[in-house]
TORDOKOL-728985 format. One record per residue (C-alpha): residue in one letter; chain; x, y, z. Coordinates in pm, 1 decimal, padded with zeros to 6 digits, always signed. Example, Ala and Ser with C-alpha at 12.3 -4.5 7.8 and 13.67 -1.06 7.14 Angstrom:
<rs>
<"A"; "A"; <+01230.0; -00450.0; +00780.0>>
<"S"; "A"; <+01367.0; -00106.0; +00714.0>>
</rs>
This chain:
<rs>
<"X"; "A"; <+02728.4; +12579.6; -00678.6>>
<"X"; "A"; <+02463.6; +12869.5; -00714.1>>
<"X"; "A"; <+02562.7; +13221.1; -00529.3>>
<"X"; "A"; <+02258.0; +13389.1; -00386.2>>
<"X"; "A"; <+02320.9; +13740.8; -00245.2>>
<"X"; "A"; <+02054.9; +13975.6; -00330.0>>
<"X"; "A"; <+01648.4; +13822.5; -00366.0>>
<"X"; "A"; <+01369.1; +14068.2; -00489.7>>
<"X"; "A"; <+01034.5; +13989.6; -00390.6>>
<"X"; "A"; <+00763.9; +14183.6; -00567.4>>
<"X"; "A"; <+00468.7; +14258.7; -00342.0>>
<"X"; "A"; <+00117.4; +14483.7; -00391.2>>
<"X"; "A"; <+00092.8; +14430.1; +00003.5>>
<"X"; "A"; <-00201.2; +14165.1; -00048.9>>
<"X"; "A"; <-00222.9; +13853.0; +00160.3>>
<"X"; "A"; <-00184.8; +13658.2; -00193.5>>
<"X"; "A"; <+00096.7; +13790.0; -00329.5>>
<"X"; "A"; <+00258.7; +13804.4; +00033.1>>
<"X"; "A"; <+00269.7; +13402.7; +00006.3>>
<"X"; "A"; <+00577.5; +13426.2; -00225.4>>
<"X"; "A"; <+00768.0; +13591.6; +00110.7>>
<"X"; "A"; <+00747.3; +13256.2; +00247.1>>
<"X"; "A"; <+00987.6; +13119.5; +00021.5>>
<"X"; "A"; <+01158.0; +13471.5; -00042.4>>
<"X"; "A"; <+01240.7; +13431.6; +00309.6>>
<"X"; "A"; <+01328.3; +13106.2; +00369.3>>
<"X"; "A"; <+01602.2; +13148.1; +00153.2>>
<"X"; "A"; <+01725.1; +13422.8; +00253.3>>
<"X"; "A"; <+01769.5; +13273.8; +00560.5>>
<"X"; "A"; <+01946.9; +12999.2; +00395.7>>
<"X"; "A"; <+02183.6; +13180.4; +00169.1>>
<"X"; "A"; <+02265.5; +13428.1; +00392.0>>
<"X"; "A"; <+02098.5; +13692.6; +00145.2>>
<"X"; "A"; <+01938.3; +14026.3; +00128.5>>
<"X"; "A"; <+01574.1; +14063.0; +00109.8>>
<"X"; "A"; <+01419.7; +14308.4; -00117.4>>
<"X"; "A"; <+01053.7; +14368.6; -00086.8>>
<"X"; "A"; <+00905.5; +14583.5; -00409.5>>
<"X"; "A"; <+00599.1; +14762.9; -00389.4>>
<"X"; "A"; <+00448.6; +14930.9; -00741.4>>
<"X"; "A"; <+00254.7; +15265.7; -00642.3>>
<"X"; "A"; <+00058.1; +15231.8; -00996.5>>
<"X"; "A"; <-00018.9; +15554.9; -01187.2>>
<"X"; "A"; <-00460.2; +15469.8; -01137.1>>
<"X"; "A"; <-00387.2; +15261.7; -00830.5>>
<"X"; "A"; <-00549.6; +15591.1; -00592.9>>
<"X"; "A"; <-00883.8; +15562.8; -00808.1>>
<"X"; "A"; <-00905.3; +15221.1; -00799.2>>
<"X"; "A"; <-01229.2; +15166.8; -00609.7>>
<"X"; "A"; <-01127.4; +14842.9; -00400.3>>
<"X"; "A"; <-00768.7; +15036.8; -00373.8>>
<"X"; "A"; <-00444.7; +14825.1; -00243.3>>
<"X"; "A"; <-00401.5; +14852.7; +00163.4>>
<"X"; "A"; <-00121.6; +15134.7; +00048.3>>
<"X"; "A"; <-00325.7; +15362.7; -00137.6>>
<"X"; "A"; <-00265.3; +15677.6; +00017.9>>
<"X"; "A"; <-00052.9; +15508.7; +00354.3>>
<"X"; "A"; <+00302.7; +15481.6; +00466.5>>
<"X"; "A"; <+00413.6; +15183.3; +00291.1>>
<"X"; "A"; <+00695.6; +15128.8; +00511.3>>
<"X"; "A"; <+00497.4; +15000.3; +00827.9>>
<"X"; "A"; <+00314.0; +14756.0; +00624.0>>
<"X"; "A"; <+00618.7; +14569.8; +00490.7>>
<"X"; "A"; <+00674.5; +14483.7; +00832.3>>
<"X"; "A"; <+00310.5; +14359.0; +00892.4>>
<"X"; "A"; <+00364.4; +14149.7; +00519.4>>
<"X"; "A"; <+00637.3; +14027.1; +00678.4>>
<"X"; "A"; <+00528.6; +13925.6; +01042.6>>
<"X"; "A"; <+00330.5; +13574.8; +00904.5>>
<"X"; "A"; <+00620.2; +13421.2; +00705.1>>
<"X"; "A"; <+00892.6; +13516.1; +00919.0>>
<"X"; "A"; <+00851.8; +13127.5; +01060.3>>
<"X"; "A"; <+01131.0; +13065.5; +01317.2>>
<"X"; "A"; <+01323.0; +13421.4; +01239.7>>
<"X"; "A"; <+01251.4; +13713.6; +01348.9>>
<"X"; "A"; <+01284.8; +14026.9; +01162.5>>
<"X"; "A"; <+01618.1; +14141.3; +01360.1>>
<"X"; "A"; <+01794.7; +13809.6; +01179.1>>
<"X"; "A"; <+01684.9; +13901.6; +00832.0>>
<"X"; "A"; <+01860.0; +14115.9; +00613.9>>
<"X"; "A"; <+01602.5; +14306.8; +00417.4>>
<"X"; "A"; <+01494.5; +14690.4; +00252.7>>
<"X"; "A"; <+01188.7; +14782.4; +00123.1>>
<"X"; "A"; <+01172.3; +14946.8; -00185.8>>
<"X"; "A"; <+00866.5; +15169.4; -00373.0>>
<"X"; "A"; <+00838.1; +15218.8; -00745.5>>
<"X"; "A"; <+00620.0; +15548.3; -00761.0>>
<"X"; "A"; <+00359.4; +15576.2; -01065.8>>
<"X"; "A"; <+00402.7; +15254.8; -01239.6>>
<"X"; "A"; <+00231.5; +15187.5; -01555.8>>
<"X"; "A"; <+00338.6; +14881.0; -01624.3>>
<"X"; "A"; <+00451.8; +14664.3; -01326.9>>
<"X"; "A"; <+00640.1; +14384.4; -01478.8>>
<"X"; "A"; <+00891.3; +14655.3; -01632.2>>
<"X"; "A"; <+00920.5; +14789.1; -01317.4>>
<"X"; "A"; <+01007.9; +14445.9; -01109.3>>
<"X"; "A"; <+01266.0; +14382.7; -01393.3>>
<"X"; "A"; <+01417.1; +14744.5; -01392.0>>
<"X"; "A"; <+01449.4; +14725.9; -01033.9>>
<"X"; "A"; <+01634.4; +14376.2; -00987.3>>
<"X"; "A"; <+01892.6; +14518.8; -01237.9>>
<"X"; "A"; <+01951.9; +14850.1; -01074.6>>
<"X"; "A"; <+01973.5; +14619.8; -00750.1>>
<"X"; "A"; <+02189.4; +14363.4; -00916.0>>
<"X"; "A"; <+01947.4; +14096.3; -00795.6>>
<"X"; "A"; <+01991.1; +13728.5; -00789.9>>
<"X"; "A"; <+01694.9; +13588.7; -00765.8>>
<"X"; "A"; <+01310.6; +13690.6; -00818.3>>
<"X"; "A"; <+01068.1; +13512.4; -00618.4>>
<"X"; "A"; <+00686.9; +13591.6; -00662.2>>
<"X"; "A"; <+00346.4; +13486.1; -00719.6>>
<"X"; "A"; <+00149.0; +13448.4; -01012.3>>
<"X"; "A"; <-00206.0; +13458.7; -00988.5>>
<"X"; "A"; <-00323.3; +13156.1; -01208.4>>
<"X"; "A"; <-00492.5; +13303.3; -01531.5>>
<"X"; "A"; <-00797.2; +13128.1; -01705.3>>
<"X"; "A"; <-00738.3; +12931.3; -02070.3>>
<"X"; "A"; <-00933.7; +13206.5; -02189.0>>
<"X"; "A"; <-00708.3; +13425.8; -02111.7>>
<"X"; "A"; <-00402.4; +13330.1; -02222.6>>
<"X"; "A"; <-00355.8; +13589.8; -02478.3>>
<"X"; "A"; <-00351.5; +13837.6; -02277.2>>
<"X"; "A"; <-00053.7; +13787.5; -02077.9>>
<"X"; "A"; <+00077.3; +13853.5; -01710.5>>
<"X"; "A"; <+00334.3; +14012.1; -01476.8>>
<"X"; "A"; <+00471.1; +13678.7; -01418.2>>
<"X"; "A"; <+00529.6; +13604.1; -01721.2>>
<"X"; "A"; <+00672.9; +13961.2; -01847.4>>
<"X"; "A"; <+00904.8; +13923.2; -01579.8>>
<"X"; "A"; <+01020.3; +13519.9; -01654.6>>
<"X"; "A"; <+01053.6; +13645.3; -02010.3>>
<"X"; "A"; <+01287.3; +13967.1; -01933.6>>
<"X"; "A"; <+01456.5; +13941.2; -01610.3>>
<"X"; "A"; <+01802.6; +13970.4; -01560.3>>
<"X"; "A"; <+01862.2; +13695.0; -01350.9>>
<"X"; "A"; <+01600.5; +13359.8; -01266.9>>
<"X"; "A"; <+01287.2; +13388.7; -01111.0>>
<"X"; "A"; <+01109.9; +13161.6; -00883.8>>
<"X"; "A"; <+00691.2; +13141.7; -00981.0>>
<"X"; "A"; <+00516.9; +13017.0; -00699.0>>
<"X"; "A"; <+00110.7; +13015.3; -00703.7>>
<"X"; "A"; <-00219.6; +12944.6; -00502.9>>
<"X"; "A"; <-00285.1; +12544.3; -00474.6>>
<"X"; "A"; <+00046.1; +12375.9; -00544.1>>
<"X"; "A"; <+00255.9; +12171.3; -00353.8>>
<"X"; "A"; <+00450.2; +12318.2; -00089.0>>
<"X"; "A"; <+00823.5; +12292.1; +00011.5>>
<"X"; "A"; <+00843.7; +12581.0; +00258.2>>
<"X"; "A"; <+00682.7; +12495.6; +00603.2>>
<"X"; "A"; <+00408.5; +12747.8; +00729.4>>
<"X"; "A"; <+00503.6; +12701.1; +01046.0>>
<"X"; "A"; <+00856.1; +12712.4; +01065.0>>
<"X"; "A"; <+00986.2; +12845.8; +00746.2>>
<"X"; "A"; <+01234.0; +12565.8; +00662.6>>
<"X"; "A"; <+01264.9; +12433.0; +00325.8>>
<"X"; "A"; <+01170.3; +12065.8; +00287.4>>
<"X"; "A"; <+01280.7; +12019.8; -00090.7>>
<"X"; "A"; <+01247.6; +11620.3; -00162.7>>
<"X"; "A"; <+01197.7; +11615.1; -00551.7>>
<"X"; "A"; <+01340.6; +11843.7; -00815.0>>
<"X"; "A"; <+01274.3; +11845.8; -01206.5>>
<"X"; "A"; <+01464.1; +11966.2; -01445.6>>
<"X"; "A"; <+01323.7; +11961.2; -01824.8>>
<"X"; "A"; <+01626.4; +11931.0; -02020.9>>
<"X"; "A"; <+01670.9; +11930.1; -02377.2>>
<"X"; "A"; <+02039.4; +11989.0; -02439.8>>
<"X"; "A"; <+02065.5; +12415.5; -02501.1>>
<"X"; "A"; <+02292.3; +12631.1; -02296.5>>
<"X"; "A"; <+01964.2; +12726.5; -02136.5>>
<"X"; "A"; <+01855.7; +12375.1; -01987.5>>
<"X"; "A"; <+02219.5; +12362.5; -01873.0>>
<"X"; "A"; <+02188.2; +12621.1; -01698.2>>
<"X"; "A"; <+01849.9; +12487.3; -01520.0>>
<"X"; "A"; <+02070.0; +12229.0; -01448.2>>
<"X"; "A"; <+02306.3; +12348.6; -01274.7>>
<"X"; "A"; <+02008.9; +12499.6; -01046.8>>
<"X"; "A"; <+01847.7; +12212.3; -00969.7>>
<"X"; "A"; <+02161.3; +11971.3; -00964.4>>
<"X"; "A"; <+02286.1; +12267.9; -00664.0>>
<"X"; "A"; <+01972.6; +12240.4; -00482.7>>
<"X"; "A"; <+01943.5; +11885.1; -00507.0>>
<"X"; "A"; <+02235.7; +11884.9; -00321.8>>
<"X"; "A"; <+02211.2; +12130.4; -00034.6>>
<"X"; "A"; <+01890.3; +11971.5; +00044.9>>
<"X"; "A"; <+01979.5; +11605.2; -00038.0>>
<"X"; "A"; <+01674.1; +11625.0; -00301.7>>
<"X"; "A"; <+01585.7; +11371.6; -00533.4>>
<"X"; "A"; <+01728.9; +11494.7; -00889.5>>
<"X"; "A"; <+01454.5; +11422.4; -01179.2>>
<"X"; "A"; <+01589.8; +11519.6; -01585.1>>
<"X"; "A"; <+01317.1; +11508.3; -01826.0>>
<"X"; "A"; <+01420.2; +11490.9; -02225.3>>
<"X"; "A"; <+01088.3; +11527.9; -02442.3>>
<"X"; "A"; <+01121.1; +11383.0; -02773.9>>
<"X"; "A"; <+00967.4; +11566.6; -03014.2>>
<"X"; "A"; <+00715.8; +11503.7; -03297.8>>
<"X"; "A"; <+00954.4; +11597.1; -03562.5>>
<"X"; "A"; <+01247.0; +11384.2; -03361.9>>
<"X"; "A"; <+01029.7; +11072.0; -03353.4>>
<"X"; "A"; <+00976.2; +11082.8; -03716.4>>
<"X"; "A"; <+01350.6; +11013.4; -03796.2>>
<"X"; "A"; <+01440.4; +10674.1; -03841.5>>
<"X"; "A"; <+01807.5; +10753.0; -03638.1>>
<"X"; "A"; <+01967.2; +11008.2; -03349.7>>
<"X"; "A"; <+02367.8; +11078.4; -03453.7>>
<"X"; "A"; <+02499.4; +11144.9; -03143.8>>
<"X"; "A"; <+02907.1; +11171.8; -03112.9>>
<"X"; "A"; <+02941.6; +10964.8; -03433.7>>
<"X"; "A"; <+02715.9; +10702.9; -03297.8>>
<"X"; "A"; <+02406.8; +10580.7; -03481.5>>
<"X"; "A"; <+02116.3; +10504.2; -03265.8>>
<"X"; "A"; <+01730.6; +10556.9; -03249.8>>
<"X"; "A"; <+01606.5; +10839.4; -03075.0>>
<"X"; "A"; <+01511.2; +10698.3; -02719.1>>
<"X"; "A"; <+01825.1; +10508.0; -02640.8>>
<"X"; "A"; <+02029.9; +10829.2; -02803.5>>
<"X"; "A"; <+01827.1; +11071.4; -02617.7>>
<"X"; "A"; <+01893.4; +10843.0; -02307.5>>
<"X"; "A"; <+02224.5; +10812.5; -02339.7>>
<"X"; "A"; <+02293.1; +11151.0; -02421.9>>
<"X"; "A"; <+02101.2; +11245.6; -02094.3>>
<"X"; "A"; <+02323.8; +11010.1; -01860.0>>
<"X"; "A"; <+02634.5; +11197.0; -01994.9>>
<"X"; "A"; <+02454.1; +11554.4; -01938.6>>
<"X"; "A"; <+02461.9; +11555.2; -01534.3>>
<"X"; "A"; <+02796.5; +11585.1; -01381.5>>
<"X"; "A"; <+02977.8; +11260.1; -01196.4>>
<"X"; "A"; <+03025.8; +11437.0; -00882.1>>
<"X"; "A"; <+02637.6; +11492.3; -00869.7>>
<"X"; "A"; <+02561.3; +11091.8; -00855.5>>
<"X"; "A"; <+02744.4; +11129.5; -00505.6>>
<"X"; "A"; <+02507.8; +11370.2; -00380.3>>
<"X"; "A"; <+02143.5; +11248.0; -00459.5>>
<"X"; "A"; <+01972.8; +11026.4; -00611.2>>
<"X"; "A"; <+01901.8; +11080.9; -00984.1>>
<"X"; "A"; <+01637.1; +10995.9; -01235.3>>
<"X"; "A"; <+01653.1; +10996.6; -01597.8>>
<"X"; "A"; <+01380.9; +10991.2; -01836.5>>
<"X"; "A"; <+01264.9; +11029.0; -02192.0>>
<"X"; "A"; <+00944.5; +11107.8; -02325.3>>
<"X"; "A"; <+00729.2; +11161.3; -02665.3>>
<"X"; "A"; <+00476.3; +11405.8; -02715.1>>
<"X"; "A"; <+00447.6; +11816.7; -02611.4>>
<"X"; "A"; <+00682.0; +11909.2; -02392.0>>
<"X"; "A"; <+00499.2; +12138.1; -02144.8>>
<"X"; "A"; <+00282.0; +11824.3; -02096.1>>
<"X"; "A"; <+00499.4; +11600.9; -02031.6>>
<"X"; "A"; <+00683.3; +11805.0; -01798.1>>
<"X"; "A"; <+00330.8; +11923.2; -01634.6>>
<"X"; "A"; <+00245.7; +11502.7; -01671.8>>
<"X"; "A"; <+00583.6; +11412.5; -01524.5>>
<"X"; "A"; <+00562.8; +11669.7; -01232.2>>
<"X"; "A"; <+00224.0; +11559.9; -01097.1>>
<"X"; "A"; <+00340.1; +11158.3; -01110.9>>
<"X"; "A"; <+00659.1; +11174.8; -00926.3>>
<"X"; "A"; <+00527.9; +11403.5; -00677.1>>
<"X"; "A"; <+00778.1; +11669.5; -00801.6>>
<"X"; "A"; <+00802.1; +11962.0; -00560.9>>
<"X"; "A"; <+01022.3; +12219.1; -00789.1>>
<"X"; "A"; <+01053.0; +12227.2; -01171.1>>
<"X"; "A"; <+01368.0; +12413.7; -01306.6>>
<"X"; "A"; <+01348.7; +12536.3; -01679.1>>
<"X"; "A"; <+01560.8; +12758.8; -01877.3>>
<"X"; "A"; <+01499.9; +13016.4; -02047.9>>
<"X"; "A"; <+01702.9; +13240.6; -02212.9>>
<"X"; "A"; <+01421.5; +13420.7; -02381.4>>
<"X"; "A"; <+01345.9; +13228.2; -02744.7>>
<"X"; "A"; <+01087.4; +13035.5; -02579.7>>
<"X"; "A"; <+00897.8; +13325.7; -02553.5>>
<"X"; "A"; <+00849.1; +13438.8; -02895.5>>
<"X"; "A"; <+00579.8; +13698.6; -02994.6>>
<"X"; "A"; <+00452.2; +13482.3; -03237.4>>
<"X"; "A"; <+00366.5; +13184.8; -03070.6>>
<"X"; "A"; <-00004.9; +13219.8; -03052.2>>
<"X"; "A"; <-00081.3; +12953.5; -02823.8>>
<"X"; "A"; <+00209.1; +13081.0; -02561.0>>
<"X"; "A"; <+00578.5; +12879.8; -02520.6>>
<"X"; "A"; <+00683.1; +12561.7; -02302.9>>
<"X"; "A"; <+00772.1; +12759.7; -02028.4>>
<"X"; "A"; <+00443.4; +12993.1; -02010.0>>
<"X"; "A"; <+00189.4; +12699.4; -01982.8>>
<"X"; "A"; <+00419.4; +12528.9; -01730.6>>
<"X"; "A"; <+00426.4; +12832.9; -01547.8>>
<"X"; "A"; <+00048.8; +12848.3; -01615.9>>
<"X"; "A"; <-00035.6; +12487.0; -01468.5>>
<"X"; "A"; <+00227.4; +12370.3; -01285.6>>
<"X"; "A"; <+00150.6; +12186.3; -00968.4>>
<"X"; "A"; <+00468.3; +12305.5; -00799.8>>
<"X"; "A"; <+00642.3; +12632.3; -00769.3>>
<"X"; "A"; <+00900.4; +12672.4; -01125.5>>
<"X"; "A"; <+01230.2; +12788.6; -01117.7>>
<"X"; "A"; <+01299.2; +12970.5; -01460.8>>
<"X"; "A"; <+01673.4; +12973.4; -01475.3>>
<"X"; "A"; <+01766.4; +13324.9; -01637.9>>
<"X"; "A"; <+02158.8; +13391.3; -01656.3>>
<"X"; "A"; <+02220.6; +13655.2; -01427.2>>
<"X"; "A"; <+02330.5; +14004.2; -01677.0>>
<"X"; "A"; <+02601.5; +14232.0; -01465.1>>
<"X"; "A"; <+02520.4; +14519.9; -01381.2>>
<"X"; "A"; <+02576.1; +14842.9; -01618.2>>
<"X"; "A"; <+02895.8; +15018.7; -01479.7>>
</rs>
């Protein structure tokens, strides 16, 4: 089971970026948590001619109006929450990340504003923060499917992926989604992508067993999740051949999938990789919010 006592959500006090409170508070509400809303005062944000709705205002009074539309059926006397300002920040994603550690946060949730192809060199918060944050963020993002009722707040999760490819990291994205599959009686999706240069050997050794890749990588899988977790929900295995971010981004939009957990322990997001890693350009076009399962780093004593 995942603990869930402390959930940051990064805000500039826009209507877009306030969309992420929706699910920010929805489970807070559901694990009992504290809410932490972040607000970056950054160092040219005052001479910025459209300027943020803060510029030069008491911040506090409008984390209560951010609030007030994604509250659904709580009100803010049954939610634990604190706002917090970062004062002349130059670079934001540092920020978010410094702050969840001095907060000793569990769980990120914000929104990414979708970047163009063209741009994908050039980076974002969301992904400075998936790459360096001391515990897993959840990426949610204008047009994707929802699992957090507008209305009423509750969480509706029916179908949850988890792209697996053996490492301590996608272990830990398992244990994510397998949790949440459970506490929400979720369908419980693993995705194994075979790659290019696994396809090209003629045999998988696998526990002193000689097999060829798909029925390795299959069985191999099936002995991944835990038995208890067969009692809880349903549960989908699959293997695939190609790139992985597309087959998890192919997989996702056919099956409907409402939450894709990855791990990420941060070699996925090497400097070097020109076109971006597995995890960015799922983050980039995913149709569903992702869940980039982080270990959570204790806190400095």
């Amino acid at each position: 089971m995942i603990t869930i006592q402390r959930i940051l959500c990064p805000t500039d006090l826009s209507s877009e970026s306030d969309e992420a409170l929706r699910y920010a508070v929805a489970l807070t509400s559901a694990y009992d948590a504290k809410l932490y809303l972040l607000y970056c005062k950054e160092v040219k944000s005052d001479s910025n001619e459209n300027g943020g709705k803060a510029a030069g205002i008491e911040t506090a009074p409008l984390f209560t109006e951010s609030l007030a539309p994604h509250l659904g059926l709580n009100t803010l006397c049954d939610l634990d929450w604190q706002g917090l300002v970062a004062e002349n920040v130059d670079d934001v994603g540092k920020a978010i990340v410094d702050e969840a550690a001095k907060q000793k946060i569990d769980l990120i949730v914000m929104r990414s504003r979708r970047r163009p192809h063209a741009a994908l060199l050039l980076g974002s918060t969301a992904k400075t923060v998936s790459r360096t944050a001391p515990c897993p963020v959840l990426v949610t993002h204008p047009r994707e499917r929802e699992w957090v009722g507008l209305s009423t707040g509750e969480i509706d999760l029916q179908r949850i992926l988890v792209a697996y490819d053996f490492s301590s990291d996608a272990e830990l994205a398992l244990n994510y989604g397998a949790s949440l599959a459970q506490e929400y009686q979720a369908e419980l999706h693993l995705l194994h992508v075979l790659t290019e240069a696994e396809q090209e050997e003629p045999e998988l050794a696998w526990l002193g067993v000689t097999e060829s890749a798909y029925p390795g990588a299959a069985r191999k899988l099936q002995k991944a999740i835990p038995k208890e977790v067969f009692l809880w929900c349903p549960v989908t295995n699959a293997v695939r051949f190609g790139k992985p971010y597309q087959e998890v981004l192919a997989y996702a939009k056919e099956h409907s999938i409402d939450l894709i957990c990855m791990g990420a322990g941060g070699t996925e997001f090497t400097a070097g990789a020109l076109l971006g890693s597995n995890v960015d350009r799922v983050l980039r076009q995913a149709p569903c919010p992702v869940l980039v399962t982080r270990p959570v780093k204790p806190a400095d004593k």
